[in-house]
C-alpha positions in Angstrom: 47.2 -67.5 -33.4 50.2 -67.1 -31.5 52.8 -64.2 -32.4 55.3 -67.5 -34.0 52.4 -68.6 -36.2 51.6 -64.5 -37.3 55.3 -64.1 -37.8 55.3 -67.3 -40.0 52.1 -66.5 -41.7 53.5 -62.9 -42.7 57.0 -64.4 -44.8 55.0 -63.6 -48.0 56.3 -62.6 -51.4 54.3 -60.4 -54.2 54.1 -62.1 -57.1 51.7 -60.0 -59.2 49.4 -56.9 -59.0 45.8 -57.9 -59.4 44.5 -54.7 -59.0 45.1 -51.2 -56.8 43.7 -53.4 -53.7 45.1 -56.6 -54.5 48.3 -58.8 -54.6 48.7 -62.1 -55.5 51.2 -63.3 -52.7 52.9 -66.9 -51.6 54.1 -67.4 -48.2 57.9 -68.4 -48.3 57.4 -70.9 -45.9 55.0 -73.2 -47.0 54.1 -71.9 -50.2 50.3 -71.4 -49.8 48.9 -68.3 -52.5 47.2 -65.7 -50.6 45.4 -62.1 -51.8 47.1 -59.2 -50.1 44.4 -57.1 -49.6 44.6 -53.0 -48.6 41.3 -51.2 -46.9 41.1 -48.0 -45.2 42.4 -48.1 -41.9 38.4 -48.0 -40.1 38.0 -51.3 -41.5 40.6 -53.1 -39.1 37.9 -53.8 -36.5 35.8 -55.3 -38.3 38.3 -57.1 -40.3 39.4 -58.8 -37.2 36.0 -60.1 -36.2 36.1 -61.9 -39.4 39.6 -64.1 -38.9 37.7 -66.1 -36.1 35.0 -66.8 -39.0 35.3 -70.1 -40.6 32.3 -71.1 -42.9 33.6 -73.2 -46.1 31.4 -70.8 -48.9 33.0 -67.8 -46.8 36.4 -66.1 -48.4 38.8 -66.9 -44.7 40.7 -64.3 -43.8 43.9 -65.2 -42.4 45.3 -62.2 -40.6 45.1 -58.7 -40.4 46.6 -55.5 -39.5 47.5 -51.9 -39.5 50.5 -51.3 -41.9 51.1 -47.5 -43.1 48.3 -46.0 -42.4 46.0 -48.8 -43.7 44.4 -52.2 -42.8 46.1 -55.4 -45.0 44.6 -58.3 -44.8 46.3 -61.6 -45.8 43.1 -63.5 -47.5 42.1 -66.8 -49.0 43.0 -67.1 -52.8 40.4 -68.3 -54.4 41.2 -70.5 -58.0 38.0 -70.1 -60.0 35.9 -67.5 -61.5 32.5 -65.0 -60.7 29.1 -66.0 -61.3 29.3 -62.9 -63.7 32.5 -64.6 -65.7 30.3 -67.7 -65.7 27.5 -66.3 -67.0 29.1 -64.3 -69.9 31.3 -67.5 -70.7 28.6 -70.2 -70.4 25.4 -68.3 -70.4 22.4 -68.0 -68.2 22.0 -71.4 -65.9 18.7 -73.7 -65.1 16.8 -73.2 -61.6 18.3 -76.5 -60.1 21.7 -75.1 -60.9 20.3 -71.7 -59.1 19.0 -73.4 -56.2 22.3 -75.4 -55.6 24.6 -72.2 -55.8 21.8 -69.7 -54.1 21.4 -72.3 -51.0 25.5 -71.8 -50.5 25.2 -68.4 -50.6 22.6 -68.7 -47.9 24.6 -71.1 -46.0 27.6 -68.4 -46.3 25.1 -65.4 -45.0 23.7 -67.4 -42.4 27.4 -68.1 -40.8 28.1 -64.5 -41.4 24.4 -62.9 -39.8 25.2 -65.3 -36.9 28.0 -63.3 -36.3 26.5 -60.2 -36.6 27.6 -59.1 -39.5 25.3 -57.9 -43.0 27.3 -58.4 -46.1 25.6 -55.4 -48.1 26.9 -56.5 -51.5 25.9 -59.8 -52.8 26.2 -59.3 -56.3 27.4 -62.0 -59.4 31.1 -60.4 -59.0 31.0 -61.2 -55.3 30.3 -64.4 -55.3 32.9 -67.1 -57.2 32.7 -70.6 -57.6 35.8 -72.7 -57.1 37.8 -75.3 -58.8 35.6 -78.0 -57.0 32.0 -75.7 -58.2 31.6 -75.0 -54.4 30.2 -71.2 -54.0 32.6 -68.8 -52.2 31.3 -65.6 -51.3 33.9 -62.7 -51.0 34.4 -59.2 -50.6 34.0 -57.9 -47.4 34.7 -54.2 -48.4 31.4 -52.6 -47.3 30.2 -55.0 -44.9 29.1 -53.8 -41.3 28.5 -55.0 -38.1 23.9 -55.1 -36.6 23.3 -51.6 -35.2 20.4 -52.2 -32.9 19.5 -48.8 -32.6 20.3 -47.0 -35.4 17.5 -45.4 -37.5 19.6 -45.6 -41.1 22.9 -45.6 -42.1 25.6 -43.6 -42.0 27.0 -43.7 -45.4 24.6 -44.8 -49.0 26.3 -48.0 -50.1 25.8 -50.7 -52.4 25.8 -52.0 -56.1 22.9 -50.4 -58.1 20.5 -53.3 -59.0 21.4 -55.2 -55.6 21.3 -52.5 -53.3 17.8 -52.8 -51.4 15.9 -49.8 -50.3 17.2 -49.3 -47.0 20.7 -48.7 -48.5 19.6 -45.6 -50.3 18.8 -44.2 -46.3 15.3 -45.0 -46.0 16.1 -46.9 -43.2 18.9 -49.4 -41.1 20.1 -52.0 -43.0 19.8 -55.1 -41.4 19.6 -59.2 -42.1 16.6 -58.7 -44.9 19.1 -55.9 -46.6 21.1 -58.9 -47.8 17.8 -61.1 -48.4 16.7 -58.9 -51.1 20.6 -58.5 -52.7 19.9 -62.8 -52.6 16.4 -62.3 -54.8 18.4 -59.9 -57.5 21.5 -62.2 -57.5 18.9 -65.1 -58.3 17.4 -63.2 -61.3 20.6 -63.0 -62.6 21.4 -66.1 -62.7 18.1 -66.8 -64.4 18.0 -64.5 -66.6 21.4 -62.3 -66.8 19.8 -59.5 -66.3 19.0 -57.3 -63.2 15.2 -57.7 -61.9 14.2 -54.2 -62.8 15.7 -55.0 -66.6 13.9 -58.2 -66.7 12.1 -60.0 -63.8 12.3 -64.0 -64.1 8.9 -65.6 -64.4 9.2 -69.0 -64.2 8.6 -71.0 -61.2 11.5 -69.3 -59.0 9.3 -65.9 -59.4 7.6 -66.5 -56.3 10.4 -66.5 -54.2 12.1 -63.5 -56.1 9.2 -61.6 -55.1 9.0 -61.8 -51.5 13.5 -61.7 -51.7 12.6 -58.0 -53.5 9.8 -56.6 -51.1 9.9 -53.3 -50.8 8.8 -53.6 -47.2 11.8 -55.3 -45.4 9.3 -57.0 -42.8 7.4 -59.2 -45.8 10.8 -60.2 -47.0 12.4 -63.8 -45.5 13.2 -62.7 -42.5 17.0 -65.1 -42.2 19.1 -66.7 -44.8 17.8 -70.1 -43.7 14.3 -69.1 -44.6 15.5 -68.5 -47.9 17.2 -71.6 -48.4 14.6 -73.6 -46.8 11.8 -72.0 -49.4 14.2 -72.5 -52.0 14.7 -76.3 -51.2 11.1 -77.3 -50.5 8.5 -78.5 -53.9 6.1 -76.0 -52.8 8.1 -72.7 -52.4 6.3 -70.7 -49.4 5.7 -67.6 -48.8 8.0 -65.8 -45.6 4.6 -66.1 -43.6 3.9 -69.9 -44.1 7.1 -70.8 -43.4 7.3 -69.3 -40.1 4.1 -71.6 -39.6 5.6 -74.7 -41.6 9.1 -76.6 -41.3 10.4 -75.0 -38.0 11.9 -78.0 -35.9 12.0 -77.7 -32.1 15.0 -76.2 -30.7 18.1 -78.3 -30.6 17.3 -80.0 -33.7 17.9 -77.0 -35.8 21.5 -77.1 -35.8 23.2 -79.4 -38.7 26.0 -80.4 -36.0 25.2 -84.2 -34.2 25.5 -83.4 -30.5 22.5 -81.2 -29.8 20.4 -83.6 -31.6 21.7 -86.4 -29.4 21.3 -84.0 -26.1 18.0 -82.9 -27.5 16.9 -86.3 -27.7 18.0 -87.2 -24.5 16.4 -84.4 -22.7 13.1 -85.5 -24.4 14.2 -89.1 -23.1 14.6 -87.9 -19.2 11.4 -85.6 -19.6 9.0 -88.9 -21.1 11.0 -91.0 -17.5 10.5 -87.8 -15.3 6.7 -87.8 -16.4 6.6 -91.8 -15.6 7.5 -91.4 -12.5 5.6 -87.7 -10.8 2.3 -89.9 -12.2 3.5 -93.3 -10.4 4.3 -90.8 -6.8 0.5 -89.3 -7.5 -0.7 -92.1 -7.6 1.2 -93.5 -4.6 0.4 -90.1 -2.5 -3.8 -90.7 -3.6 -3.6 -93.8 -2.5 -1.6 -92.9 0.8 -4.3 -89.8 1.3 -7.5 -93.0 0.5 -5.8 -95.0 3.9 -4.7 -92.5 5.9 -6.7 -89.6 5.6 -6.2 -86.0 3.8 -3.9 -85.2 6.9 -0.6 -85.7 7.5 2.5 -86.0 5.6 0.4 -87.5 2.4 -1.3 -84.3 2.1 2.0 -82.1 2.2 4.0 -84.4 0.1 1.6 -84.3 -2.4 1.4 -80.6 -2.4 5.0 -80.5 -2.8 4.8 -82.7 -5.8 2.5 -80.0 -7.5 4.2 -77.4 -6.7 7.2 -79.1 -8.2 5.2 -80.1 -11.3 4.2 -76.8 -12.0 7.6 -75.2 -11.7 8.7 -78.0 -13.8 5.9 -77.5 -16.7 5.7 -73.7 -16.7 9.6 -72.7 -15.7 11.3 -75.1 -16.8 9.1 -76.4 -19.9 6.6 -73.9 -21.6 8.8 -70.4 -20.8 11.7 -71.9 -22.2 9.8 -73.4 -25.0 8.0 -70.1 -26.5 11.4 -68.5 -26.2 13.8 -70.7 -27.8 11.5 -71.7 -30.0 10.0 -68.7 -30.8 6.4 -70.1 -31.1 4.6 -67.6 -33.1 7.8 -65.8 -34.1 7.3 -63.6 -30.6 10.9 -62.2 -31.3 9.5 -60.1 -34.2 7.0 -58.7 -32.0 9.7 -57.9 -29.5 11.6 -56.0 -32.0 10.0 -55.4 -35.1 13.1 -53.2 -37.0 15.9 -55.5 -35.7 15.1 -59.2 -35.7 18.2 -60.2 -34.3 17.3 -58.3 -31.1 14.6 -59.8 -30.5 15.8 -63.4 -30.6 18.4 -62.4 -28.3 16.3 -61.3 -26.1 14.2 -64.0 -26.3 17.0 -66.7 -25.8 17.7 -63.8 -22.8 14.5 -64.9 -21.7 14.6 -68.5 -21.9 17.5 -69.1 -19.9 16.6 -67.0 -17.3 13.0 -69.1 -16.8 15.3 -72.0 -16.7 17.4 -70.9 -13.2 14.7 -69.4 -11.9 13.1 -72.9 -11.5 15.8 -74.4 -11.0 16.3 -72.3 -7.9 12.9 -72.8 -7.2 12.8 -76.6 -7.0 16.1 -76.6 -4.9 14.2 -74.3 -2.4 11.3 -76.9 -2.1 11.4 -79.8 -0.5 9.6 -82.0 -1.4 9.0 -84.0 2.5 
């Protein structure tokens, strides 16, 4: 955004007070209704990190800045109401109805741990549905950036009833803290009551359970495991789904072009294949006439050596890593899953120059 466009974005008027935080506001300009928001002034770094995030169930924040002492943000007004107003106006609502509105809250947390960032409060009043009964997820007040290396948290935060353990400072809050917020928010909706009031038992239980582990490391360990257990017929556990329904790297993304470039690679890998067997078997037959001396002999060699930086460097490292065959980024980092899979990407790319360095340094006659 360019100083014009924050300038123009800024022409707002108040209309109302929604509460001591909040303002209803429209921007002179072009009339668009946004919440003026007010947060301590420690919250402006953070604050900022979320403008560049754009997720459709994520509340967008506009703009931000440090105004008197304190960080305002100009944020998306949102025409609708809570899962809690829905719940005391229409009641408690079926598990396909659940599923639907859980999965965009996992869709939301998903865009929002990809940015390194854990929510902390995922409660009913934090989450609204829209005019068009698409799930917005909001409130951004106590949400924190992935300390790698901290043992706990600095400050005890959270709603009572969502809060997991780790919030009360038995430990770091991390990815999973928000996974078990997920479990209570889906108990609620099943039953309107918090899970140690009243624990759901109907065929959602499963997955309540595991959300509400008491050990973070038997919870799902992402928001996409959570929606993927949640949209299956058999609802696994966090263990067989590491085991189950994990597609190969590049076709985990929902956008088109790294399936297409995915499927290319694969493409050029089956043709590259094709032809190293066609050259072996040209070089065997070379070696049959001529002898195992000569240049047969040494362009063979050079083909294997090229096959095997090809299949181990370039192929099977790479492979383990971004794949994460065996979920090897847990083992890397136990307490901080997100470490580990950035290590592990780390990893990946750095088998992938080394071969290709490699090959370029052989020739292959």
């Amino acid at each position: 955004m360019n100083s014009t466009e924050k300038y123009d974005l800024w022409q707002i008027t108040k209309l109302q007070d929604l509460d001591e935080h909040n303002e209803l506001v429209q921007n002179r300009l072009t009339g668009r209704l946004m919440i003026r928001r007010t947060l301590p002034q420690e919250s402006i770094y953070l604050m900022k990190k979320l403008t560049g995030l754009h997720q459709k169930n994520l509340m967008t924040i506009y703009d931000c800045d440090v105004i008197d002492g304190r960080c305002v943000c100009l944020c998306e007004y949102i025409e609708g109401e809570t899962l809690s107003q829905r719940i005391d106006r229409c009641g408690i609502i079926t598990e396909q109805q659940a599923i639907l509105i859980l999965s965009q809250v996992c869709d939301a947390l998903t865009a929002l741990h990809g940015a390194g960032i854990i929510h902390r409060d995922v409660t009913a009043a934090n989450v609204m549905l829209n005019s068009q009964n698409e799930v917005k997820l909001i409130d951004y007040d106590i949400s924190r950036e992935v300390k790698v290396n901290a043992a706990q948290d600095t400050h005890i935060l959270g709603t009572v009833g969502y809060a997991s353990p780790e919030q009360f400072g038995f430990s770091q809050t991390g990815v999973r803290t928000d996974i078990y917020a997920c479990g209570a928010l889906l108990n609620v909706l099943l039953t309107g009551m918090l899970p140690n009031d009243c624990r759901y038992s109907g065929r959602l239980a499963t997955i309540i359970g595991y959300c509400l582990e008491i050990d973070e490391n038997k919870r799902y360990s992402s928001a996409a495991e959570l929606k993927l257990a949640l949209t299956k017929t058999n609802h696994y556990s966090p263990e067989e789904l590491h085991e189950r329904f994990r597609p190969l790297p590049g076709f985990r993304s929902k956008h088109v072009f790294p399936k297409i470039l995915t499927t290319l690679c694969i493409a050029l890998y089956g043709m590259l294949t094709i032809v190293f067997i066609k050259r072996m078997i040209d070089h065997l037959s070379r070696i049959q006439s001529k002898g195992w001396y000569g240049s047969a002999w040494r362009d063979l060699r050079s083909d294997l050596l090229i096959a095997l930086v090809f299949l181990v460097l370039l192929t099977l490292i790479p492979y383990l890593c971004f794949g994460d065959v065996g979920r090897l980024s847990r083992k890397i980092s136990p307490k901080d899953y997100l470490r580990g899979e950035r290590m592990m990407k780390a990893l990946g790319w750095i088998s992938i120059s080394a071969g290709i360095i490699v090959m370029l340094l052989v020739r292959p006659y």
